[in-house]
C-alpha positions as CSV (number, residue, x, y, z in Angstrom):
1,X,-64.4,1.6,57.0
2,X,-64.5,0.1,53.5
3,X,-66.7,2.3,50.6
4,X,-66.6,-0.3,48.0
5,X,-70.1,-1.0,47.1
6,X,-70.9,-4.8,45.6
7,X,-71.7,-3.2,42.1
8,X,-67.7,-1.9,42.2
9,X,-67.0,-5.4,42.6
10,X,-69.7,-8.0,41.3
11,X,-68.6,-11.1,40.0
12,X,-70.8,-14.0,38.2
13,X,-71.6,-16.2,41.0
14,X,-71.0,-14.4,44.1
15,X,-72.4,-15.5,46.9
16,X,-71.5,-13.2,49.5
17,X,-74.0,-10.4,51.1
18,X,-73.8,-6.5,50.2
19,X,-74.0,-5.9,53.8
20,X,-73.0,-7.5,56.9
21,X,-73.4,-7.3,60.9
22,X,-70.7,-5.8,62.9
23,X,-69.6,-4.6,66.0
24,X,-68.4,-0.8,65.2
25,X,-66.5,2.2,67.1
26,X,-68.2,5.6,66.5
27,X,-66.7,6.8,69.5
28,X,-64.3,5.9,72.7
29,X,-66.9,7.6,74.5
30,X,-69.9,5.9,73.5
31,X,-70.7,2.0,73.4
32,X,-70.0,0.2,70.2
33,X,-72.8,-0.2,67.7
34,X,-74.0,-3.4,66.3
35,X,-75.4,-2.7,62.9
36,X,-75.2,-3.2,58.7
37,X,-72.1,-1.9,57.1
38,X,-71.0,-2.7,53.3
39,X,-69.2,-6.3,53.4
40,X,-65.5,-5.5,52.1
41,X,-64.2,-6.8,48.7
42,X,-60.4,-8.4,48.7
43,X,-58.0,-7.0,46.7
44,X,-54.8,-7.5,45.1
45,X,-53.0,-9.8,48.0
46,X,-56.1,-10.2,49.4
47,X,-58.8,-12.8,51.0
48,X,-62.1,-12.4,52.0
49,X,-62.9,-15.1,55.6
50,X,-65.8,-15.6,56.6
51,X,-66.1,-15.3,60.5
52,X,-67.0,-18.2,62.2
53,X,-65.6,-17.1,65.7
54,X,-63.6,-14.1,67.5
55,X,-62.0,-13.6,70.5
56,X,-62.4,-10.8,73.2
57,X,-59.0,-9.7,74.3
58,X,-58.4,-6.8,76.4
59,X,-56.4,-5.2,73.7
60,X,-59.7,-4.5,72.1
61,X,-61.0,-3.0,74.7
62,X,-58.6,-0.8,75.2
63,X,-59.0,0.2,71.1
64,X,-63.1,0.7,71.8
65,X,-61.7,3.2,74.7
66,X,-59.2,4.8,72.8
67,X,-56.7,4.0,76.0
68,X,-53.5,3.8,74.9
69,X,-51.1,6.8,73.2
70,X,-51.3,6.0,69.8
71,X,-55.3,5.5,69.0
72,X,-57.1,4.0,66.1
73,X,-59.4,6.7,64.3
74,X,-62.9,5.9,64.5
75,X,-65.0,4.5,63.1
76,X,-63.3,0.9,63.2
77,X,-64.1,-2.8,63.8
78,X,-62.2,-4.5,66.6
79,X,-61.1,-7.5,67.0
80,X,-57.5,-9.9,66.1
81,X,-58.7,-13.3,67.1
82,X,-60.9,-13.6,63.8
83,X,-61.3,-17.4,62.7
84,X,-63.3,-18.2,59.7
85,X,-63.3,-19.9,56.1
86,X,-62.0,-18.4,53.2
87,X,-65.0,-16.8,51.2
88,X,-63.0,-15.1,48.0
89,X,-59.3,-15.1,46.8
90,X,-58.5,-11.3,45.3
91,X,-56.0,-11.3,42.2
92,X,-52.5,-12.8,42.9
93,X,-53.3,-15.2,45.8
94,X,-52.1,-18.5,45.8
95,X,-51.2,-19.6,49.2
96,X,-54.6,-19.9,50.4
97,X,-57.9,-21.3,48.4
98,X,-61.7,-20.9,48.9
99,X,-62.5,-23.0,51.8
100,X,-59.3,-22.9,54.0
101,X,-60.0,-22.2,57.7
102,X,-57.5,-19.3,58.9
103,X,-57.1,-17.3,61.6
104,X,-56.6,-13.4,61.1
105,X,-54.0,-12.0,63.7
106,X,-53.2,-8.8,65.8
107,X,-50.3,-8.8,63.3
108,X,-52.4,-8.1,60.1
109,X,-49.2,-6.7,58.2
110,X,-45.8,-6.2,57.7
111,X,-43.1,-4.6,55.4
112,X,-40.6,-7.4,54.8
113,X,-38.1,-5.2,53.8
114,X,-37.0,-3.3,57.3
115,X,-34.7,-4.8,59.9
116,X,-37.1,-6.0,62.3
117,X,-38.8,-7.9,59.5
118,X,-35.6,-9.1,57.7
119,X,-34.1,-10.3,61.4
120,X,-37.1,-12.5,62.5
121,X,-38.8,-9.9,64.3
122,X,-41.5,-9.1,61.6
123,X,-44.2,-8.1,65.2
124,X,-41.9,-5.0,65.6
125,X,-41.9,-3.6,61.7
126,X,-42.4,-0.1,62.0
127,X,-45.0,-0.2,59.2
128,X,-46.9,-3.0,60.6
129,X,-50.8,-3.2,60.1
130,X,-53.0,-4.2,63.1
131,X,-56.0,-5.9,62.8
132,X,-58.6,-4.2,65.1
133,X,-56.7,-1.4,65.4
134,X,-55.1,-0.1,62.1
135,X,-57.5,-1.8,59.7
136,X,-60.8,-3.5,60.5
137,X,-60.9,-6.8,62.4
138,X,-63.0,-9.6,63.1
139,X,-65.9,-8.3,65.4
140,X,-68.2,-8.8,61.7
141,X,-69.3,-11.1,59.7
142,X,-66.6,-10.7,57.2
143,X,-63.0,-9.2,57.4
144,X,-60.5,-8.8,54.8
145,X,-57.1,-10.7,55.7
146,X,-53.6,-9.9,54.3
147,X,-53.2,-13.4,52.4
148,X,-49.4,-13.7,53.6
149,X,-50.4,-13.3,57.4
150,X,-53.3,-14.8,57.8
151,X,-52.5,-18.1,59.7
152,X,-53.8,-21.5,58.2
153,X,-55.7,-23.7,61.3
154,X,-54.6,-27.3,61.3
155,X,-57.7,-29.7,60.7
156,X,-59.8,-30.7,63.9
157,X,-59.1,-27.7,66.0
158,X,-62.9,-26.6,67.0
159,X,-62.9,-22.6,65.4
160,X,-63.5,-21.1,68.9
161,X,-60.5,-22.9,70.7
162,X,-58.6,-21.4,67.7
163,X,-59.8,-18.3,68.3
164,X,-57.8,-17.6,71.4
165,X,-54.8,-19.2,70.4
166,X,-55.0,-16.2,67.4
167,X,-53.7,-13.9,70.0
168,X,-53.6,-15.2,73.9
169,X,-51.8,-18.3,72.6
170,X,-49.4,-17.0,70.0
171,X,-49.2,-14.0,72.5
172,X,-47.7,-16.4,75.7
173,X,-46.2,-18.8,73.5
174,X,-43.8,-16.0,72.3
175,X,-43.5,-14.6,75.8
176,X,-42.6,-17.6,77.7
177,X,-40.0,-18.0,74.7
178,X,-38.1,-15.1,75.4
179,X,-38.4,-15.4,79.4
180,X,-36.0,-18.1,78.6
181,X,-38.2,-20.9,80.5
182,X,-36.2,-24.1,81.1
183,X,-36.8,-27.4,83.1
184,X,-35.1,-26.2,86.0
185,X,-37.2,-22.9,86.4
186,X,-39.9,-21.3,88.5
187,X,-42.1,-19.3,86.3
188,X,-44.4,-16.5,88.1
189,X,-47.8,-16.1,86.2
190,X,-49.5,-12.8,86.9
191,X,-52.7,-12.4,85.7
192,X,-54.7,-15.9,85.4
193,X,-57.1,-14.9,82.4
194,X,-57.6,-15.4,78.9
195,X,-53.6,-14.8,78.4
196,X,-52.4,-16.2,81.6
197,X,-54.3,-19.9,81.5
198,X,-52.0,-20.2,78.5
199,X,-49.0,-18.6,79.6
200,X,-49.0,-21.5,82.3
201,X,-49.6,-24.0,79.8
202,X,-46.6,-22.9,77.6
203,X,-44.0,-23.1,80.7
204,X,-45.0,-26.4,81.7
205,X,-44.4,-27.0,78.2
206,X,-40.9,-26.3,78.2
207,X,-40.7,-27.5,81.8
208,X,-40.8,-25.1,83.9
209,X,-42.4,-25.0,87.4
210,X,-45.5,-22.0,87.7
211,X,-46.6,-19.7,90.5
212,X,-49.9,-18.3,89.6
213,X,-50.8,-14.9,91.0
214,X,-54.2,-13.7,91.0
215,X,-56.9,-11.4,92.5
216,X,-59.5,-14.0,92.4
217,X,-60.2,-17.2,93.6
218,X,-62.0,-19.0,91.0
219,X,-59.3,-18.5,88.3
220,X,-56.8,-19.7,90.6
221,X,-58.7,-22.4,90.8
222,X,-58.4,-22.4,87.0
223,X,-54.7,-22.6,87.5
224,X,-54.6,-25.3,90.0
225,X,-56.9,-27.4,87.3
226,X,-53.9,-26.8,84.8
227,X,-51.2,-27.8,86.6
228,X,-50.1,-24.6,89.1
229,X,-47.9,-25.7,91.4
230,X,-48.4,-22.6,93.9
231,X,-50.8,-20.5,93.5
232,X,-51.3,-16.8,95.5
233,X,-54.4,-14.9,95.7
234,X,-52.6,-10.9,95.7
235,X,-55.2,-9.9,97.7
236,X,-54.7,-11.7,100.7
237,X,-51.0,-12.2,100.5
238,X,-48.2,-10.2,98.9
239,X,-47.0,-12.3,95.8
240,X,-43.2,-10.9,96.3
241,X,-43.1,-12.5,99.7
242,X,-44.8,-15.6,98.9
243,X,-42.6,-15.9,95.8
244,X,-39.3,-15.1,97.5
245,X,-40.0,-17.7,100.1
246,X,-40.5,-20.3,97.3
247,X,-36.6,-19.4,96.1
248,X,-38.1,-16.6,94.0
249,X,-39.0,-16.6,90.6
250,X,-36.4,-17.6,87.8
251,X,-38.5,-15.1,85.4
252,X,-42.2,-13.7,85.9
253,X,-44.6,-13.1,83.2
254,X,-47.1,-10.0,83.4
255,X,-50.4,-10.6,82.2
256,X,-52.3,-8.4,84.3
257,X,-52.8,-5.1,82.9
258,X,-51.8,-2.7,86.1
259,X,-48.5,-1.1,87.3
260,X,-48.6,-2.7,90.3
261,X,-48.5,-6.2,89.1
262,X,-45.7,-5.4,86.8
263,X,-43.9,-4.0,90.2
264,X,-45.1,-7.4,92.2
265,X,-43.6,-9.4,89.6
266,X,-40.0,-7.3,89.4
267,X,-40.0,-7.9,93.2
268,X,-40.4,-11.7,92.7
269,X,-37.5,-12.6,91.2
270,X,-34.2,-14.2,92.0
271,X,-30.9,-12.8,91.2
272,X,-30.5,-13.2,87.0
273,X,-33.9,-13.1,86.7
274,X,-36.1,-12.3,83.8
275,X,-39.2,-10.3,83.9
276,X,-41.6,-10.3,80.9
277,X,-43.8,-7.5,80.3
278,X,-46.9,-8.2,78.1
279,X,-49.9,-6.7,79.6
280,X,-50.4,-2.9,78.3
281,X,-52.1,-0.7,81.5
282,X,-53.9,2.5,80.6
283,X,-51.6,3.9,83.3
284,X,-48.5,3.3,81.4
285,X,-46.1,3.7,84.4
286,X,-44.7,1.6,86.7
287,X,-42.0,1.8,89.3
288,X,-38.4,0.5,88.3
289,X,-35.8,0.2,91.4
290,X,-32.3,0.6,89.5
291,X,-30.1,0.2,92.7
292,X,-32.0,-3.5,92.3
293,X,-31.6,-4.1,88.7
294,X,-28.2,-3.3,88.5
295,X,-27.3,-4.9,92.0
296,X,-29.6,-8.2,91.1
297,X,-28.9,-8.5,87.5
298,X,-32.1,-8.8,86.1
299,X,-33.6,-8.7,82.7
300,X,-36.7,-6.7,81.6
301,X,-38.0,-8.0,78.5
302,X,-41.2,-6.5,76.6
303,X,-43.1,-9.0,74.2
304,X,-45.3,-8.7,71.9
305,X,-47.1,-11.0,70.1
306,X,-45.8,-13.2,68.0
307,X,-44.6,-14.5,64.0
308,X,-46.4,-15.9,61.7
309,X,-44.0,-19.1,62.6
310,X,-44.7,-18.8,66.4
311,X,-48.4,-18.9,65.1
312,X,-48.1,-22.2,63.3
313,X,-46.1,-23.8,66.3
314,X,-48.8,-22.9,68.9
315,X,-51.3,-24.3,66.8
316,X,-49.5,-27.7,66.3
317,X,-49.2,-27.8,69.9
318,X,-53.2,-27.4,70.6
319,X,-53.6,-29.9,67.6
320,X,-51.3,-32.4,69.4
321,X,-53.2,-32.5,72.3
322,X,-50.9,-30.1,74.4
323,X,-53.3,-27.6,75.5
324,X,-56.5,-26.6,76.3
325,X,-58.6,-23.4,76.1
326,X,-60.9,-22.1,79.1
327,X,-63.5,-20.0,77.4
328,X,-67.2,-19.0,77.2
329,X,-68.8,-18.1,74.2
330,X,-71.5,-15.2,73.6
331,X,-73.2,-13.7,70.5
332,X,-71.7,-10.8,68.8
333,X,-74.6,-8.2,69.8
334,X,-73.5,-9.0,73.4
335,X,-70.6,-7.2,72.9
336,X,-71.1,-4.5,75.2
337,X,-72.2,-6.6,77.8
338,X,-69.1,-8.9,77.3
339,X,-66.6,-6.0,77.4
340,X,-68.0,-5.3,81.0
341,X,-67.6,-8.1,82.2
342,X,-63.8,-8.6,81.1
343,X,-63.4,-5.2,82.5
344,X,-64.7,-6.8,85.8
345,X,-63.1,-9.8,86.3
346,X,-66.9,-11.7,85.8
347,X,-64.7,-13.9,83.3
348,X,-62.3,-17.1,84.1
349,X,-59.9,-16.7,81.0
350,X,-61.7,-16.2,77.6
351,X,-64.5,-15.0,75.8
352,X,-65.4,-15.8,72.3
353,X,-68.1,-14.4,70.0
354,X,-69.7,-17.4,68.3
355,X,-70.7,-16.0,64.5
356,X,-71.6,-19.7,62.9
């Protein structure tokens, strides 16, 4: 958390508040807190947004619970789907001006100088920041953005349809990229929720036929409405089987955050398949045949999010018309309340935190 106080910082004019609400971790243990914390000052590099909307994803969830190996140290804010208006420029920012909408991404830094950033593959630098994770994120009223890689929304997308294309768009975008998708595919969705509505979206995109694999029938009922053209509930029928009777899958996407979908999904494919791994589990295991890898010839990719120039593209594709966003919106002291019902299933694809 930030301990600049507004007196460090004053400047003639300022309009922005010493304090501000946000959603904070004190503990993985413990719900998160909605209460006043100093409003962070931009430095050197860096903007100041105002928050007009933010995502839930489940990655934030997982941060609040402190799930996965590698935890962020409390006290934190989540959140990596932050939309808002630029509120102050710090020193040596010129790309972006009082005013501009941008979004604030999971990918809230990176070096530039190491070879994952210097061969197009800046989501895997080694140094990377992570909003909502690393550094503070968009659950507030205010977050501080990394003027280089905070993304610039195209004019006319509503704030809390860009929200979601922060991180479940740029996130399935990128992943149905490196699946390889083509016109002739099938594509096997697992995991119809805030990530997987898109996912669908992008392989139609590129041309692809989808299988959409869920546990519940109202958001395969969401997939049907965006163009599915199978759909298999996983709780009545096994997805393997009803997958591999359809020719199985040319590659399968893995939204769904258990082992078992990721083992569902290997099972799905045909020979030369790809299967893309993209939901993180708590139980970070799954079951890998190699007799059937080898044998098969298949390809396991992992993705993870996406450039700052996969960004841009998704959003030109929501501003041409090319996708739509299945959300609900709630206030940002529901938070607790919202995480529980993600964690449930209560939720069709996404939920945004409306801060306007």
């Amino acid at each position: 958390m930030s301990t600049s106080t507004l007196e460090e910082t004053a400047v003639a004019g300022a309009r922005t508040p010493a304090l501000m609400q946000a959603a904070v971790v004190h503990s993985f243990t413990e719900p998160l807190r909605f209460e006043q914390v100093e409003t962070p000052v931009p430095g050197t590099g860096e903007v100041l947004v105002r928050i007009e909307a933010s995502g839930l994803c489940h990655t934030d969830i997982h941060a609040a619970h402190g799930d996965w190996p590698v935890k962020p140290a409390p006290p934190f804010i989540p959140g990596h789907e932050g939309v808002g208006i630029v509120e102050r420029v710090g020193p040596g920012v010129t790309r972006l001006h009082e005013g501009d909408r941008v979004a604030v991404p999971w990918l809230g830094w990176a070096c530039g100088a190491c070879e994952a950033c210097a061969s197009g593959w800046e989501t895997l630098c080694p140094n990377a920041h992570y909003t909502g994770y690393t550094v503070n994120g968009g659950f507030a009223e205010y977050v501080i953005a990394d003027a280089a890689f905070a993304g610039l929304v195209p004019a006319g997308i509503d704030p809390l349809d860009a929200a979601p294309l922060t991180c479940a768009g740029v996130t399935t975008y990128k992943a149905v990229k490196v699946s390889g998708a083509r016109s002739s595919d099938l594509v096997a969705v697992f995991g119809i929720g805030g990530l997987g509505h898109l996912a669908m979206q992008y392989a139609q995109i590129a041309g692809a036929t989808v299988a959409a694999v869920d546990l519940r029938e109202s958001k395969l009922d969401v997939a049907k409405h965006l163009g599915a053209a199978y759909t298999v509930n996983a709780l009545t029928h096994d997805p393997a089987t009803e997958i591999q009777s359809m020719g199985g899958a040319d590659a399968a996407i893995v939204l769904a955050a258990t082992p078992l979908a990721c083992e569902q999904a290997f099972a799905s494919l045909k020979r030369n398949g790809t299967l893309v791994l993209v939901g993180l589990p708590k139980d970070n295991i799954m079951q890998l045949p190699i007799f059937e890898t080898v044998l098969r010839g298949i390809t396991i990719v992992g993705s993870l999010v996406g450039t700052r120039v996969d960004l841009t593209e998704t959003f030109d594709l929501h501003a041409a018309g090319r996708t739509t966003i299945v959300r609900e919106t709630r206030r940002l002291d529901q938070v607790n309340e919202a995480m529980s019902q993600v964690l449930h299933g209560d939720v069709d694809a996404r939920l945004v935190f409306d801060l306007r």
